[in-house]
C-alpha positions, 0 to 999 in steps of 0.5 A, spaced: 886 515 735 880 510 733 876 512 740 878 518 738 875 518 731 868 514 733 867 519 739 868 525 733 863 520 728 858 519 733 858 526 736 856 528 728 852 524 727 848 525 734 848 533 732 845 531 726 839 527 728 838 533 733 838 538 727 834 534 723 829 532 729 828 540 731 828 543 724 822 539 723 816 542 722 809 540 726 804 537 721 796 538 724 790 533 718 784 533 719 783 539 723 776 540 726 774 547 727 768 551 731 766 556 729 770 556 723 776 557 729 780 550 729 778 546 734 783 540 735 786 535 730 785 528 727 792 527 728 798 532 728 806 528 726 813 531 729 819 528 730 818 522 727 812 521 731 805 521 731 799 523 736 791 521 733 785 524 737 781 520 741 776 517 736 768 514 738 763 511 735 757 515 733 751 510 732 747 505 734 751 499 736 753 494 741 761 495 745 764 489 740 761 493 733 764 500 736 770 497 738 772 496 731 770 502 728 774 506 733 780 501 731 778 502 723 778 509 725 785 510 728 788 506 723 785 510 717 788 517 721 795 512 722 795 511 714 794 518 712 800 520 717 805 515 713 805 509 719 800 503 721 797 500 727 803 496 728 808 501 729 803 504 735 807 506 741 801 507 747 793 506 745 789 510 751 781 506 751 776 509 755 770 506 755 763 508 758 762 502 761 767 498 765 762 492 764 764 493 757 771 491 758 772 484 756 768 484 750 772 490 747 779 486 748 775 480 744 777 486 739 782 489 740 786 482 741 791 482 736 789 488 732 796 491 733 801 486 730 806 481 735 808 486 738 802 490 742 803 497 744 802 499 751 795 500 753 791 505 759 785 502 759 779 507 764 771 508 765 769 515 764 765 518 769 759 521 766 760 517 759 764 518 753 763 524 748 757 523 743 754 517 746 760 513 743 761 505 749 768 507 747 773 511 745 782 511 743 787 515 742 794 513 741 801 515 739 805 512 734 811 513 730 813 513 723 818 507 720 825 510 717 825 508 710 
């Protein structure tokens, strides 16, 4: 009878979660248009998860100085949607030189907590977008309260 009772409780509590997770609407922040036609979002939330564009470094600098704006502006977008870089899932870098490689870990190191996301790592042929050495998007999610 208690078997019967826990398989009742957790079956609930799965169809539940499974209402909560599909009435959940997608929330789209700092959306860039074209045109005045949405182009793309800065980042979009559903399901307690969260997806941030690719973000670049538009100015003069070395990999090292463009590394940590892009990281600076990932977790700018991580805070808007209600999480940090520690609760990062997956982090895609592009660089446009893989020669730039060992500096941009110098400071990527440790920027994510103890417990770092997985991570792909390429070089773009034809170069990241606005002359930028490098590039990140990444997924994360949102703690439970």
């Amino acid at each position: 009878m208690f078997a019967a009772l826990l398989g009742v409780t957790g079956f609930t509590a799965a169809a539940t979660a499974a209402e909560d997770a599909a009435s959940e609407e997608k929330v789209c922040r700092s959306i860039e248009t074209d045109q005045e036609v949405p182009l793309f979002s800065g980042s979009t939330t559903f399901g307690g998860l969260v997806f941030i564009a690719g973000k670049g470094a538009h100015f003069e600098g070395d990999i090292k100085a463009h590394t940590d704006h892009v990281l600076k502006e990932l977790e700018k977008e991580l805070v808007k949607a209600g999480t940090s870089m520690q609760h990062v899932l997956k982090v895609n870098v592009y660089l446009a030189d893989l020669a730039d490689y060992k500096l941009m870990n110098e400071v990527f190191r440790g920027r994510f907590g103890e417990k770092p996301p997985v991570r792909t790592t390429v070089a773009t042929y034809g170069g990241v977008p606005g002359n930028s050495l490098v590039e990140m998007d990444c997924i994360a999610y949102i703690p439970k309260k």
